[in-house]
C-alpha positions in Angstrom: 0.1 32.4 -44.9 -3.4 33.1 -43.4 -4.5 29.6 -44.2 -1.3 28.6 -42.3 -1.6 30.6 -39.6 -5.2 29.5 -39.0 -4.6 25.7 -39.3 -2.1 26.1 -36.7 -4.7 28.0 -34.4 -6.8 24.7 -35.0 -4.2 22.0 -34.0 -3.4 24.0 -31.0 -6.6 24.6 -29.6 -7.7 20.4 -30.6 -4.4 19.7 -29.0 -5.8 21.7 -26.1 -9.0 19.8 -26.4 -7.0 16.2 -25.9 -4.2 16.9 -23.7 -6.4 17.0 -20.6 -8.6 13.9 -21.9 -5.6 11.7 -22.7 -3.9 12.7 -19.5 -7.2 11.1 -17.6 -6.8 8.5 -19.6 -3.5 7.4 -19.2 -4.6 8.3 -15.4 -7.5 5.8 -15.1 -4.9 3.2 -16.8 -2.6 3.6 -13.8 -5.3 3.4 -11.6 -6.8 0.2 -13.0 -3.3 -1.9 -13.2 -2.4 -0.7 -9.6 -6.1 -2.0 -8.3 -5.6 -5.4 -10.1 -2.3 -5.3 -8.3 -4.0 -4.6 -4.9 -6.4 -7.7 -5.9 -3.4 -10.0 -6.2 -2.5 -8.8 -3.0 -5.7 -10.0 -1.3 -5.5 -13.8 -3.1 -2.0 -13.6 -1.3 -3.2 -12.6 2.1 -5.9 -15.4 1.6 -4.0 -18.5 0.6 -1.6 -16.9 3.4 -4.5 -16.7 6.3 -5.5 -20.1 4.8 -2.0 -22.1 5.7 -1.5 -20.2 9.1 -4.2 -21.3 11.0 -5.9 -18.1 9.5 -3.9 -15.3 11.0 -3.0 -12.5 8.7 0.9 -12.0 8.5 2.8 -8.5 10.6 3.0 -5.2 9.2 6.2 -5.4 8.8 8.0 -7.5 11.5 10.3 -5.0 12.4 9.4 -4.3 16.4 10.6 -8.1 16.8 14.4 -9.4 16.9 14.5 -12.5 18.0 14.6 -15.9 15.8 12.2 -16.0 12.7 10.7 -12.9 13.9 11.7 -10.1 11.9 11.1 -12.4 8.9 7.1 -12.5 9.2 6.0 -9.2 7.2 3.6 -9.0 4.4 6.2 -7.7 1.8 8.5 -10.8 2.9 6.1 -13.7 3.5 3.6 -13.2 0.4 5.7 -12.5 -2.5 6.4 -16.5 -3.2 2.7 -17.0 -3.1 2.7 -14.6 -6.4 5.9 -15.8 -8.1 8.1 -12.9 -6.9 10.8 -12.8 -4.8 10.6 -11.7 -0.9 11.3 -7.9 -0.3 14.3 -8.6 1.4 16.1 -10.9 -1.5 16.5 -7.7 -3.5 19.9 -6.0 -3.2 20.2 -2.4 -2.5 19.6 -0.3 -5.7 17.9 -3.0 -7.3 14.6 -3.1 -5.1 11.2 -3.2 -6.9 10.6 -0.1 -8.8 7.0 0.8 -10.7 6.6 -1.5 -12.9 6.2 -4.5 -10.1 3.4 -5.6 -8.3 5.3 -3.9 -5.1 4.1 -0.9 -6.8 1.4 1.8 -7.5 2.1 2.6 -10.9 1.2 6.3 -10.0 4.1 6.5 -7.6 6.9 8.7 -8.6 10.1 9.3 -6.5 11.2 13.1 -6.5 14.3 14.1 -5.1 16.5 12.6 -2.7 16.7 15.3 -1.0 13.3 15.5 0.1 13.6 12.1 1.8 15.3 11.3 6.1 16.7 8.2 3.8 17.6 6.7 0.5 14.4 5.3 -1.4 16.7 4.7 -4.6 19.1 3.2 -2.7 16.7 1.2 0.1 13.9 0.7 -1.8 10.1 2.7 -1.1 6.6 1.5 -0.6 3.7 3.0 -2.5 1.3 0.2 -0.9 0.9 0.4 2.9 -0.9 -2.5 5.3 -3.3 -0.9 7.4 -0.8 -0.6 10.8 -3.8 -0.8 12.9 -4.4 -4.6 12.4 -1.4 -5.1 14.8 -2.6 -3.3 17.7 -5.4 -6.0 18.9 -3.5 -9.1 20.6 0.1 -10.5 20.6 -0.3 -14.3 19.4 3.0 -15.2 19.9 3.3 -18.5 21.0 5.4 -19.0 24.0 8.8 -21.3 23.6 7.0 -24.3 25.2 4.1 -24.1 23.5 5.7 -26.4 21.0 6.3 -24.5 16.7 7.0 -22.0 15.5 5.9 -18.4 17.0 2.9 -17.3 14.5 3.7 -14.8 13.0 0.7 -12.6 13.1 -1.5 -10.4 15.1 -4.5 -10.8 13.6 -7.0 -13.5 12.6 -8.7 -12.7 9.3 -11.9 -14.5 10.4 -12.4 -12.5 13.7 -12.7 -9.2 11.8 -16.2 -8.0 12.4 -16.7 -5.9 8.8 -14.4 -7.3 6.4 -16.2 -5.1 3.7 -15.2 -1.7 5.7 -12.2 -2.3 7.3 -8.6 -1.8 5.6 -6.1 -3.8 4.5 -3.9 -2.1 2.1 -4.2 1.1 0.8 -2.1 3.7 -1.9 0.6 4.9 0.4 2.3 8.9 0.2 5.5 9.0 -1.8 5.4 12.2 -2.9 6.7 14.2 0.5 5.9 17.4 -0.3 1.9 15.5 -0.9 2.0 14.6 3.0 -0.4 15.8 5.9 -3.1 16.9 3.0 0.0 18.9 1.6 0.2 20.9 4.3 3.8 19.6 6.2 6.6 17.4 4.7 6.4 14.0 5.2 10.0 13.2 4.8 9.2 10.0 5.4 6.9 8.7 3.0 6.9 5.4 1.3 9.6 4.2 3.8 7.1 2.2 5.9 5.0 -1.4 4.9 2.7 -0.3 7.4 1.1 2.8 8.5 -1.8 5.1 9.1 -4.2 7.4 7.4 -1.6 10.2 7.1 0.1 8.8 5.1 -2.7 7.9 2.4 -1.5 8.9 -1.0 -2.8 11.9 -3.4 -1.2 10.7 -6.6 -4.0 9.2 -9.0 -5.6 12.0 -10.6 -9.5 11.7 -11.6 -11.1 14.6 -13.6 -9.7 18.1 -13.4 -8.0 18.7 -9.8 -9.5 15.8 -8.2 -6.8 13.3 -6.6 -7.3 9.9 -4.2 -6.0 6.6 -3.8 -7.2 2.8 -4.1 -8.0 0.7 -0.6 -8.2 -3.0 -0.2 -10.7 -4.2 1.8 -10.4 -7.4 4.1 -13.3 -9.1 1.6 -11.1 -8.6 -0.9 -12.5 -6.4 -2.5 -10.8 -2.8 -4.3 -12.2 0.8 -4.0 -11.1 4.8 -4.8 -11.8 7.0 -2.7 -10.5 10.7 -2.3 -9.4 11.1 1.1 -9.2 8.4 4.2 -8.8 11.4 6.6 -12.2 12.3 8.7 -13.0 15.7 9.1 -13.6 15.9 12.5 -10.5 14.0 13.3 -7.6 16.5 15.3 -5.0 17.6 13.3 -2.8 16.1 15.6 -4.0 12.9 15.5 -1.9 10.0 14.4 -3.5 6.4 15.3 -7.1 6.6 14.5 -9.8 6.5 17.4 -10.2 3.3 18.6 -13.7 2.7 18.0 -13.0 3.6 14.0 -14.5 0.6 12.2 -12.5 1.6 8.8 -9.2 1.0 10.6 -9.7 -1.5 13.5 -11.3 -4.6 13.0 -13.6 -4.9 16.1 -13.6 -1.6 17.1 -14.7 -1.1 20.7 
């Protein structure tokens, strides 16, 4: 019985032992499949930028309604560039959950009462673009200027740092997660665009330490714990216009 009782004692505390290290484990996993995800984003802003005269496409073509407009965002006009159907092809209940490149792998859904709508029902985003690379200039092309309006705001070879500024970046899902845990974001994952509030805490580290993943304009993929600048207001919610993170030529 003693002999029992003390190989018990040593499978709990290895079990101890391994919990924690195959829990960052499965964490760095997550956080590796939902950076190559990001990097398939950024082929598919390319070859976008590339065929459009290189603009970048709308946060989410929502603020237009008119014609071809509310058509043009990232989550609609990229997808067939990676094989996968436009955000707006799936039917309700049956948008892309975890498992799809629409997704962090990290994000988790918790109840629908914590949400102001239905993410099970109207699908969520757990990848955000960068909402600032719409408020530059409106290159719209006027009726008689002959096409198709483009649908864009932005031209990918006018931003100044590609290396440092933003394009996509681990969005909240998690509303009781939002303002640095500190108020309900009760809206969180329900935008394709959006600001540094609503960066995500969900990929755990080492011990307590929690960030997110950013894509860069170059392309390139990088964690980071927080997005939010300490001596930004609380009250802030568009970042200062001369930030060079978030607006690509800051003044």
């Amino acid at each position: 019985m003693v002999e029992l009782l003390v190989a018990v004692s040593v499978i709990v505390v290895l079990g101890g032992l391994l919990l924690p290290a195959v829990d960052r484990s499965v964490a760095a996993a997550r956080t590796a499949v939902c950076q190559q995800r990001l990097r398939q984003w950024a082929q598919a802003f390319a070859m976008y930028a590339n065929a459009n005269d290189g603009f970048y496409p709308h946060i989410d073509g929502l603020d237009r309604d008119n014609g071809p407009a509310d058509q043009c965002g990232w989550v609609d006009v990229l997808p067939p560039l990676l094989h996968e159907k436009r955000w707006r092809d799936h039917p309700r209940y049956g948008f892309p959950g975890s498992a799809s490149i629409f997704q962090c792998p990290s994000a988790r859904l918790t109840s629908s009462n914590d949400y102001k709508y239905n993410p099970r029902r109207d699908g969520y985003f757990s990848y955000a673009m960068n909402s600032c690379l719409e408020l530059d200039k409106d290159c719209w092309r006027a009726p008689g200027d002959g096409g198709v309006p483009m649908p864009s705001f932005l031209r990918a070879d006018e931003v100044m740092e590609p290396a440092r500024v933003i394009l996509l970046f681990d969005q909240l899902v998690v509303p009781k997660l939002g303002y640095d845990g500190k108020l309900m974001n009760r809206s969180a994952g329900k935008y394709c665009g959006s600001y540094p509030k609503a960066f995500s805490a969900q990929h755990r580290r080492s011990g307590s330490r929690l960030g997110g993943s950013l894509l860069y304009c170059d392309g390139h993929v990088q964690w980071v714990a927080s997005v939010w600048k300490p001596h930004w207001p609380e009250d802030l919610e568009v970042p200062p216009r001369d930030d060079p993170d978030w607006f690509p030529y800051p003044m």
